[in-house]
Residue, then its C-alpha position, 0 to 999 in steps of 0.5 A: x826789586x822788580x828792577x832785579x827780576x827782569x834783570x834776571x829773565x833778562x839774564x836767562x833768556x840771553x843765556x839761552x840765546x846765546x847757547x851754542x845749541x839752542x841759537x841759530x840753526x848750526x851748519x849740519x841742519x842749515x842749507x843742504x851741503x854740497x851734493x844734496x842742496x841746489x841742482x840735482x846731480x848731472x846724469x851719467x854719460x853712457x859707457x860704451x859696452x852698455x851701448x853695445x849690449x843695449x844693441x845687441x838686444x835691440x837687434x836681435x828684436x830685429x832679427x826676431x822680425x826677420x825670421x817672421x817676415x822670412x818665413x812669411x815670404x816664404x809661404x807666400x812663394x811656396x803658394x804661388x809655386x803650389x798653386x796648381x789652378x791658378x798655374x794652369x790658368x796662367x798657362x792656358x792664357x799664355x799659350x792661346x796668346x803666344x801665336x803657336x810661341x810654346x817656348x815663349x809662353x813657357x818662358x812668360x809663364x816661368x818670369x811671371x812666376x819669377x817677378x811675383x816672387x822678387x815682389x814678395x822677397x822685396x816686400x818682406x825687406x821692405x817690411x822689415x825696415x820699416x818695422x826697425x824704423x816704427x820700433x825705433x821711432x815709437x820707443x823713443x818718441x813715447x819713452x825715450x828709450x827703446x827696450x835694450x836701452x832701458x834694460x841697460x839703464x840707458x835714455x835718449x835725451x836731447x843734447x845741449x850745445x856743447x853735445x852733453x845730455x841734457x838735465x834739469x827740472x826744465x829738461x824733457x825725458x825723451x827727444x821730441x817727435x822730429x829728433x826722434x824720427x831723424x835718428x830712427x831713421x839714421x838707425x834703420x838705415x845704418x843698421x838693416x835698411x842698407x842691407x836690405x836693399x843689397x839684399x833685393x839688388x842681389x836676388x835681382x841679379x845686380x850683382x855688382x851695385x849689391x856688392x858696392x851696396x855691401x861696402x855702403x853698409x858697412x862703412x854707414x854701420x862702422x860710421x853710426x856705432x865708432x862715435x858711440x864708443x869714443x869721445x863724447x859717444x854720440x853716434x852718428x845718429x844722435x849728432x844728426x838727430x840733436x840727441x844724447x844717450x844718457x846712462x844715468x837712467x838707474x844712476x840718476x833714479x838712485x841719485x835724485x832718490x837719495x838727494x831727495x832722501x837727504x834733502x827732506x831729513x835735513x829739513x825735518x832735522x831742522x824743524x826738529x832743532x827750533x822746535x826744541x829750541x823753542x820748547x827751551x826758550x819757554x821754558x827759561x822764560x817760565x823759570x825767569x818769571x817764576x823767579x821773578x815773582x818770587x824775588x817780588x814778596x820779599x821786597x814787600x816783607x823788607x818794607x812791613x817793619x818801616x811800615x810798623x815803625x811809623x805807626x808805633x811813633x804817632x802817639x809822641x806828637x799833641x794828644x787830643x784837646x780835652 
C-alpha cells in the first residue's frame, strides 16, 4: 500500500508537470520577441526638413551674433570719428610733419581714419567666424548636438563604414574633439566665413576677387547643405569630419524606453509565472503525501483481523504438562 501511495504522489506531480500552464515557461514569458530582446532598435536617419529648420535656428543664433558685433564696430567707428582731441592730435602732428604738405596731411589724417576703420569692420567678421566655429565645436564636442538640432530631436554621431550613424551600447553619444572641430570648422567656413571675407575684400575695394569670393560661398553652401538632403544625408562636413546626423535623438528616447518597458514586464511576468508554477507544485506535492498517509492506515486495519486469528488458534495445540 505504501507502493500504491508513492504511485499516486508520482501521479500528481507528473500530472502537474506535464500541464500546459504550470510546465516550462510558454513563448509569451520566455526570450523577449522580436523588437524587444537583443540589440535595441537602430536610430533613425535624419529627415531633410528637420535638417533645414535645425539650421535656420542655428543660424539665426548667427545672425543674432552679427547684429551684436555690427553694432559693436559701429560704435567703435563712430568714437573714432567723434573723437575730437585725439583728432586734433593726430592733425597737429601730421601737419608739423608734412613740411608745409597741408593736402597731404590732410590726406594722411583722413587714410589713417580710414584704415583704423577697415580694422574694426574686419575684426568684427573675423569675430564673427570665430564665434560660429566656438558655438559649433563647443555644442558638438560637449553634447553632440547644437541647440537647433536638439530642438528638432537631431545628434551628431559618429559614422560607421558604410556612412550609417552609429549605435549600440558600445557607440559614443557625441563625435570626438577632432571630428568635432573638423565639421565646425567646415560649417563655419561654408556658411558665414566665406562670406565674411568677401565681405572685408569689398569694403577694402577688392571689388572684383569679393565678387568671385561670392561665387566660393556659394558654391561651398550649396556643396555642404545638397548632401544633407539627399542620399545618405550626410554633408559635406559630416563626410569629412566622419560623422552622421542621427534623427533618433526622441525616436530613440521613446524607443529604447518602450524596449526597456517591455523588456523588464516580460521578465517580472516570467518570474511571476514560476513562482505560480512553483506555489502549485507544492501544493500537488501536499495533496499527494496527504493521500499517501491516508492510503497507509488502511493497509494496517486490513492486517488487524489476521493478526486476531492467529491468536484465536493458539489454544488447539498441547496444553500445559499437569
Amino acid at each position: 500500500m505504501r507502493t500504491a501511495g508513492a504511485a499516486g504522489a508520482a501521479d500528481a506531480m507528473g500530472h502537474g508537470a506535464d500541464a500546459p500552464g504550470h510546465g516550462a515557461v510558454g513563448p509569451g514569458f520566455g526570450a523577449v520577441g522580436p523588437g524587444f530582446g537583443g540589440q535595441p532598435p537602430a536610430l533613425a536617419r535624419a529627415s531633410g526638413w528637420r535638417r533645414g529648420l535645425a539650421w535656420v535656428v542655428d543660424f539665426s543664433l548667427v545672425i543674432t551674433l552679427a547684429v551684436l558685433l555690427g553694432f559693436l564696430t559701429f560704435n567703435r567707428v563712430s568714437a573714432m570719428l567723434t573723437d575730437a582731441p585725439g583728432l586734433a592730435e593726430t592733425g597737429v602732428w601730421k601737419v608739423v610733419t608734412s613740411g608745409g604738405d597741408l593736402a597731404g596731411a590732410g590726406q594722411a589724417l583722413g587714410e589713417s581714419l580710414w584704415n583704423r576703420s577697415l580694422r574694426a569692420v574686419q575684426q568684427g567678421f573675423a569675430l564673427l567666424v570665430l564665434g560660429t566655429f566656438l558655438y559649433q565645436f563647443l555644442a558638438l564636442a560637449f553634447t553632440g548636438t547644437t541647440l537647433g538640432k536638439a530642438l528638432l530631436g537631431l545628434r551628431v554621431v559618429p559614422a560607421t563604414a558604410d556612412g550609417a550613424a552609429a549605435d549600440g551600447a558600445a557607440a559614443p553619444s557625441r563625435p570626438a574633439r577632432r571630428s568635432a572641430a573638423v565639421r565646425a570648422g567646415v560649417t563655419s567656413i561654408a556658411d558665414v566665413g566665406l562670406l565674411a571675407l568677401a565681405c572685408c575684400l569689398l569694403v577694402g575695394g577688392a571689388f572684383l576677387l569679393a565678387g568671385f569670393v561670392v561665387v566660393l560661398a556659394v558654391v561651398a553652401f550649396l556643396a555642404n547643405g545638397i548632401p544633407a538632403a539627399l542620399g545618405a544625408r550626410r554633408s559635406l562636413a559630416d563626410r569629412l569630419a566622419g560623422t552622421a546626423v542621427s534623427g533618433g535623438l526622441m525616436r530613440a528616447t521613446a524607443q529604447r524606453t518602450a524596449h526597456l518597458t517591455a523588456h523588464y514586464t516580460a521578465q517580472g511576468g516570467r518570474a511571476a509565472r514560476q513562482a505560480a508554477q512553483r506555489v502549485a507544485e507544492s501544493e500537488r506535492a501536499q495533496a499527494a503525501m496527504a493521500h499517501g498517509r491516508r492510503l497507509i492506515p488502511r493497509g494496517r486495519r486490513e492486517r488487524a483481523p489476521l493478526d486476531g486469528a492467529n491468536a484465536g488458534a493458539a489454544p488447539d495445540g498441547p496444553g500445559p504438562p499437569e
